[in-house]
C-alpha positions in Angstrom: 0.0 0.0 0.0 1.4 3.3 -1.0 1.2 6.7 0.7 1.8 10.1 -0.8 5.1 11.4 -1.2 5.9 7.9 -2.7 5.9 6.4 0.6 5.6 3.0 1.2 3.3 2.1 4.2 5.3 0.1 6.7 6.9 -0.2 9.9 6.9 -3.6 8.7 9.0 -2.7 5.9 11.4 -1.0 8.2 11.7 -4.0 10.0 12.2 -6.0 7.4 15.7 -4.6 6.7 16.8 -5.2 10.3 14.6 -7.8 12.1 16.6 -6.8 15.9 15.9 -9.6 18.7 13.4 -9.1 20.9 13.4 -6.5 23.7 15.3 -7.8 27.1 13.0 -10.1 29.2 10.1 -9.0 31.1 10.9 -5.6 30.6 7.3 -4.2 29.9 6.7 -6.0 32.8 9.5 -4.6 34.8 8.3 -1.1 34.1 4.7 -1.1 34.8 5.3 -3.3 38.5 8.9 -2.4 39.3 9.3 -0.2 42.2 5.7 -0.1 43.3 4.8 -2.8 44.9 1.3 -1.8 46.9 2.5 -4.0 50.1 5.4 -1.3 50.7 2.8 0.9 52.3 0.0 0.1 54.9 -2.9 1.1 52.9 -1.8 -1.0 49.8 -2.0 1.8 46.9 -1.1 0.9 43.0 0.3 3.9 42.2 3.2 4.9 44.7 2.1 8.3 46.3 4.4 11.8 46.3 5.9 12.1 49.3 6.4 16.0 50.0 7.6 16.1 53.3 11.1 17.5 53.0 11.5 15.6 57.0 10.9 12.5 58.8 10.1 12.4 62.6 13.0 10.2 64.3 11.9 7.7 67.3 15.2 8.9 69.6 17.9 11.5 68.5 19.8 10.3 66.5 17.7 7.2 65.7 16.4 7.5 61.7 13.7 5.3 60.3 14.4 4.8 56.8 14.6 8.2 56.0 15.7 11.5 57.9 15.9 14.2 54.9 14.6 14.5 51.7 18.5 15.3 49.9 19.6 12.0 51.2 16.3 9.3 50.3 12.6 10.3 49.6 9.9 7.0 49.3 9.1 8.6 45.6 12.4 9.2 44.3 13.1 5.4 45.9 10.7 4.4 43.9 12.2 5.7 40.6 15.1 4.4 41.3 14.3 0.6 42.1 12.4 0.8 38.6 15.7 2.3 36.6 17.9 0.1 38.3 16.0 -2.9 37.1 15.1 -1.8 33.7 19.3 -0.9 33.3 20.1 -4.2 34.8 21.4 -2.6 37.7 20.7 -3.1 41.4 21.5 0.5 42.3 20.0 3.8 40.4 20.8 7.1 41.8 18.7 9.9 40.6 19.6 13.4 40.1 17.9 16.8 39.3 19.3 17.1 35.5 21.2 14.6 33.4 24.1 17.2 33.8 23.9 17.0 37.3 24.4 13.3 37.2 27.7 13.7 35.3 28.6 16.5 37.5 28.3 13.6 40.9 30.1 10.8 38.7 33.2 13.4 38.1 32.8 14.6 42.3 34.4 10.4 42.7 38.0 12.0 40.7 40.8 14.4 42.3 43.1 16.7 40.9 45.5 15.2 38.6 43.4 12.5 37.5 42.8 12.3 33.2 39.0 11.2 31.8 39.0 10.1 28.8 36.2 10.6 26.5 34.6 9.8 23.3 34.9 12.9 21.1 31.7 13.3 19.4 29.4 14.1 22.6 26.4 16.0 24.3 27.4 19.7 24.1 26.6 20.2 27.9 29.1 17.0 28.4 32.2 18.6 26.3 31.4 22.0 27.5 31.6 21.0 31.3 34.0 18.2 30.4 36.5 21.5 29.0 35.7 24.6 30.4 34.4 23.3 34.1 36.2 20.3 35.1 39.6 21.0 33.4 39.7 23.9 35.3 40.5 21.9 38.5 43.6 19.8 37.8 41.1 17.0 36.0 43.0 16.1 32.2 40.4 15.8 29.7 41.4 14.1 26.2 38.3 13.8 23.5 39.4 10.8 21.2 37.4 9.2 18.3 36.2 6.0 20.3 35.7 4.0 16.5 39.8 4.1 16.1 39.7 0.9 18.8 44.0 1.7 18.8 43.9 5.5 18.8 41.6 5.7 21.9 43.9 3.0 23.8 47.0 5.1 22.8 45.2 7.9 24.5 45.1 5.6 27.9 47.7 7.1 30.3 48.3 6.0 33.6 46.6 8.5 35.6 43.3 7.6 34.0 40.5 6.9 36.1 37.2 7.4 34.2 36.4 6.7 30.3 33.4 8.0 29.4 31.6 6.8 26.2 28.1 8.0 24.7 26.6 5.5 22.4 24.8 6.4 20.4 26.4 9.5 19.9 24.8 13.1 19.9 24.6 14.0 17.0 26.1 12.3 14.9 25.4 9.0 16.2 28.4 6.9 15.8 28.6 3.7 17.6 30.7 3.1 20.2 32.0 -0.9 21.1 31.3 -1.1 24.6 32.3 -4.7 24.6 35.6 -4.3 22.7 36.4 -1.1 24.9 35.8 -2.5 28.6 37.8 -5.5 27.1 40.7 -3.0 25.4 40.8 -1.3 29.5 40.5 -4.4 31.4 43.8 -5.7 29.1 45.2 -2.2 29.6 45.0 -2.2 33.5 45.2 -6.2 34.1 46.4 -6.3 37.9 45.5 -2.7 38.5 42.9 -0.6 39.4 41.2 -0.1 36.2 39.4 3.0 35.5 35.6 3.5 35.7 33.9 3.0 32.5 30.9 5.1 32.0 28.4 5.0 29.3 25.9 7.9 28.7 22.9 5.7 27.3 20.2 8.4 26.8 19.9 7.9 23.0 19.3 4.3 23.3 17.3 3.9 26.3 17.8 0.3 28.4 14.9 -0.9 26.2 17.3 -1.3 23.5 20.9 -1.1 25.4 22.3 -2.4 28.4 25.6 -1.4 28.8 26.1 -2.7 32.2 25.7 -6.0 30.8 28.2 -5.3 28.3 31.0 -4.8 31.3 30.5 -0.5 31.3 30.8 0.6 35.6 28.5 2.9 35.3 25.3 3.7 32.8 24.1 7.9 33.2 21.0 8.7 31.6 19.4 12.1 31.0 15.6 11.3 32.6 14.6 14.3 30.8 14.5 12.6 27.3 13.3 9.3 26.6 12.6 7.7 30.1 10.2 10.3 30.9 9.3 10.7 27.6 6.9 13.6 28.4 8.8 16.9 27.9 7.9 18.1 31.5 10.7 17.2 33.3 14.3 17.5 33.5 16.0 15.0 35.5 18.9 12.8 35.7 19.9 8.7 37.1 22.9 6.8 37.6 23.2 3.3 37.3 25.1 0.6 38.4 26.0 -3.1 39.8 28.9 -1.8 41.8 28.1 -1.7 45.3 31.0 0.4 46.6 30.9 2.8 43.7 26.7 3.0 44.5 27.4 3.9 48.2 29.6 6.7 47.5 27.5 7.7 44.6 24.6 7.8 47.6 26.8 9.8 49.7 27.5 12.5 47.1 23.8 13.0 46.3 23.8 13.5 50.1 26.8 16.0 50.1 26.0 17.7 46.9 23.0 17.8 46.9 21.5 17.8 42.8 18.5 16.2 44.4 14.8 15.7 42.2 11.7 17.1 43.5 9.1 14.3 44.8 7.1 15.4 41.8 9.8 15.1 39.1 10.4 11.6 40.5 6.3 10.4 40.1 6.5 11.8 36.8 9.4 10.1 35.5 8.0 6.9 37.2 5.2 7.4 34.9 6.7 8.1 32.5 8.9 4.8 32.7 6.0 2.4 32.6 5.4 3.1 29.4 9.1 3.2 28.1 8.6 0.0 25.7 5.6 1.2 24.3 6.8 4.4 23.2 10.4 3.1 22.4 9.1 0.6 19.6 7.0 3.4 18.1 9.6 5.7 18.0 11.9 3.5 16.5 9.6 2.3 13.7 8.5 6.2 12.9 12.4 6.7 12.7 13.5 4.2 10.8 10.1 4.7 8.3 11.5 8.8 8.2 15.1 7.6 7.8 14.3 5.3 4.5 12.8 7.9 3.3 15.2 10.5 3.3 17.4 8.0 2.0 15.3 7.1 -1.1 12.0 8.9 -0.6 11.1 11.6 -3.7 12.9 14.6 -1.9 16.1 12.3 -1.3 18.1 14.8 -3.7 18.0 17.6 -1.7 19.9 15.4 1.2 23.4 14.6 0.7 23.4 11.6 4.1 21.2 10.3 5.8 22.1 8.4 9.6 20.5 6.4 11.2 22.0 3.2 12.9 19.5 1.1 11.4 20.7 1.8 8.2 22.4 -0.3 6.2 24.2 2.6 5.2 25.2 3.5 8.8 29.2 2.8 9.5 28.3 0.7 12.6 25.2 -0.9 11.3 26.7 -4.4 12.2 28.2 -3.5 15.5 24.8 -2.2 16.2 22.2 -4.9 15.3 25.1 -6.7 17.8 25.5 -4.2 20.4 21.7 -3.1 20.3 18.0 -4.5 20.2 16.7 -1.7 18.4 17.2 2.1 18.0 15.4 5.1 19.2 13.7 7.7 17.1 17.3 9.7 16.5 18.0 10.6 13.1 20.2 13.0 11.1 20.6 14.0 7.7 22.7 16.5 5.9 20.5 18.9 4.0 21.8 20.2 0.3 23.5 23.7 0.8 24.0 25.4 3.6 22.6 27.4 6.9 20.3 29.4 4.8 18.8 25.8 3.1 18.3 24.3 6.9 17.2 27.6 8.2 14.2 27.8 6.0 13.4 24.1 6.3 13.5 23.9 9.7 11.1 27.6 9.8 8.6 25.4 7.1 8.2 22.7 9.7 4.9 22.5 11.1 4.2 18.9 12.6 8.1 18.4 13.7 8.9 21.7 16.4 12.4 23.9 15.9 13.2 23.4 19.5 16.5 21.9 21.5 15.6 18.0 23.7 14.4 14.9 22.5 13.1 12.0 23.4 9.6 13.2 23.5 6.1 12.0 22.5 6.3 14.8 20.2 8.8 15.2 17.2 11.3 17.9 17.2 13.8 19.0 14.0 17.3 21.4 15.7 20.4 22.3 14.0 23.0 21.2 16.5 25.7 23.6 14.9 24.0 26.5 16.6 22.2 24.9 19.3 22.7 21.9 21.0 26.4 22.0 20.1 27.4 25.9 19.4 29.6 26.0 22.6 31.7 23.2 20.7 34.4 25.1 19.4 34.2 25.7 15.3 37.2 23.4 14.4 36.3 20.5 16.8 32.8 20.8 15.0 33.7 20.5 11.6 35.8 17.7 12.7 33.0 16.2 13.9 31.3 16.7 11.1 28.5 19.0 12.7 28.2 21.3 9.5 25.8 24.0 9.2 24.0 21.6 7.0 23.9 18.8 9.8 19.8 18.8 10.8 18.8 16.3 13.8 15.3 14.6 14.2 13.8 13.7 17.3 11.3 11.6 15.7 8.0 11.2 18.1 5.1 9.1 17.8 2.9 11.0 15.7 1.8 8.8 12.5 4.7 8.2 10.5 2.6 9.5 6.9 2.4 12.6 8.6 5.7 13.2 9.5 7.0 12.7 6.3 4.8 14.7 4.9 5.7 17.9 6.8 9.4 16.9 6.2 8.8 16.9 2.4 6.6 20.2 2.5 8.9 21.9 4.4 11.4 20.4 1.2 9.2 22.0 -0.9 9.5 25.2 1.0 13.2 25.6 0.0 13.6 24.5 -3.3 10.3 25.4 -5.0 12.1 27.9 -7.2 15.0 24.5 -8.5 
């Protein structure tokens, strides 16, 4: 069945071109029960209720029931985090009032003189804090391209102590090897200390990536994006299987203090039962958006097209291995320059020109001056984020009318070629 635009109908064509495995087990079940279990409270409730009270009367000085202050545990954000933990693969989640703020409380475990070493093609608020915050005190950042396997080992030295990968990456969305990378540092640091590994999952989700399975220390999510998946909320979580590493994680929420509201933590909880719902239909609205731009009518006006499901994609075979699926990220290199994106991204009507993701709604940014303008000009076109680089958040609309706005919006620029 055909659609306008020349479209065929089909998530099921989509799928056809990478049939992924299924999801991890029970994991729609995980995120509807996980953390709420009704017999936690004396009055048996299904939905876990907002606890608001910023203190907790103690039985003797000194003597705290579970909880004593609202910065160091709160029954709703506990809840949140018993569900993340699971869904990640975890047994500890640590949650956090922005994804920044999570990074922020992973880099508070490092000293002076200590070197992270990160993937180079990254959030902008990750290398702008990564370089112009944290180098600042005595902390050695190197940014490395983590797809040269030998380049990003010779960058090793032996006062590292935190790698930090993003997979996939923003915006670009390269694929890092998790596997071949915790394996690279384990051989690297055999009989010492290795460094924490840390992978910043956000663009995935743990529906479709579990790094901690793959050997990564830590997995950092930005709650704001696709686990909440309502564009209400800006939160952050941390997860892991260390127990050590959770207990001082614990300690610097405590001492830090990036703490979520009781509120932000229900709504993310809500917003995580639903994760697998949303994630497939993201994912086949991407990749039906993604064909197209490939081969679609308007395909002439775009000079690339990623998307890891691709077959096009560099790391398509690392990620049908790596991966159970893919998100609704997209990206596509637009035919001329910041004038052409400019007036397709104004045309837009379904997608929104706005910074985020991860939403129920689509949105359509131009990372160059956005999301990533505080990346220094040279280090972008490195990167390869041009003024021609658009990036889809691709929501859960119906797929024939996204494309549709995408090729009107076409129209809009080169009605006069």
């Amino acid at each position: 069945m055909s659609h306008e635009n020349g479209v065929t109908n089909g998530h099921d064509a989509a799928h056809r071109e990478f049939e992924h495995s299924s999801c991890f087990p029970g994991f729609g079940t995980h995120a509807a029960h996980h953390g709420s279990d009704p017999d936690k409270w004396d009055f048996g409730p299904i939905v876990p209720p907002i606890s608001f009270s910023t203190t907790f009367k103690q039985k003797a000085p000194g003597v705290c029931p579970k909880y004593d202050y609202a910065r160091a545990g709160n029954p709703t954000r506990t809840a949140f985090e018993e569900c993340i933990a699971r869904l990640e693969g975890g047994t500890h989640a640590m949650a956090t009032s922005s994804g920044l703020s999570a990074t922020c409380l992973i880099i508070n475990l490092l000293k002076a003189g200590d070197h992270i070493l990160c993937c180079d093609d990254v959030y902008g608020g990750t290398n702008r804090y990564f370089n112009k915050i944290v180098a600042k005190f005595g902390i050695e950042v190197s940014m490395v391209d983590p797809l040269n396997l030998k380049g990003f080992e010779d960058a090793i030295k032996p006062n590292t102590t935190l790698v930090w990968l993003e997979t996939p990456t923003n915006p670009t969305l390269k694929i890092c090897d998790i596997k071949a990378t915790v394996e690279m540092v384990e051989r690297k640091f055999q009989g010492k200390e290795k460094p924490i590994i840390v992978v910043d999952n956000t663009f995935a989700t743990p529906y479709f990536q579990r790094p901690l399975d793959l050997g990564a220390t830590l997995t950092v999510s930005s709650v704001t994006k696709y686990i909440n998946g309502h564009t209400d909320v800006v939160m952050g979580v941390i997860s892991t299987k260390d127990e050590d590493l959770a207990k001082k994680i614990q300690f610097l929420q405590l001492a830090v203090g990036p703490c979520p509201s009781p509120m932000d933590c229900y709504l993310a909880l809500r917003g995580a039962r639903t994760l697998h719902l949303r994630m497939r239909q993201h994912e086949k609205n991407s990749l039906a958006v993604a064909r197209w731009l490939e081969n679609g009518e308007m395909s002439k006006y775009v000079t690339k097209v990623i998307h890891p499901g691709l077959p096009s994609h560099p790391q398509h075979e690392l990620a049908k291995r790596q991966m159970k699926g893919f998100s609704g990220m997209c990206a596509f290199v637009i035919q001329g320059g910041i004038e052409e994106a400019t007036v397709f991204l104004q045309s837009l009507k379904v997608f929104a020109l706005a910074e985020s993701l991860g939403g129920y709604e689509s949105l359509a940014e131009l990372p160059s001056v956005m999301t990533h303008a505080s990346v220094p000009a040279n280090e972008r076109e490195i990167l390869g984020i041009s003024d021609s680089l658009i990036r889809l958040s691709v929501g859960i609309e119906e797929p024939e009318d996204l494309i549709g706005d995408l090729a009107q919006a076409f129209n809009k620029v080169y009605s006069k070629n």
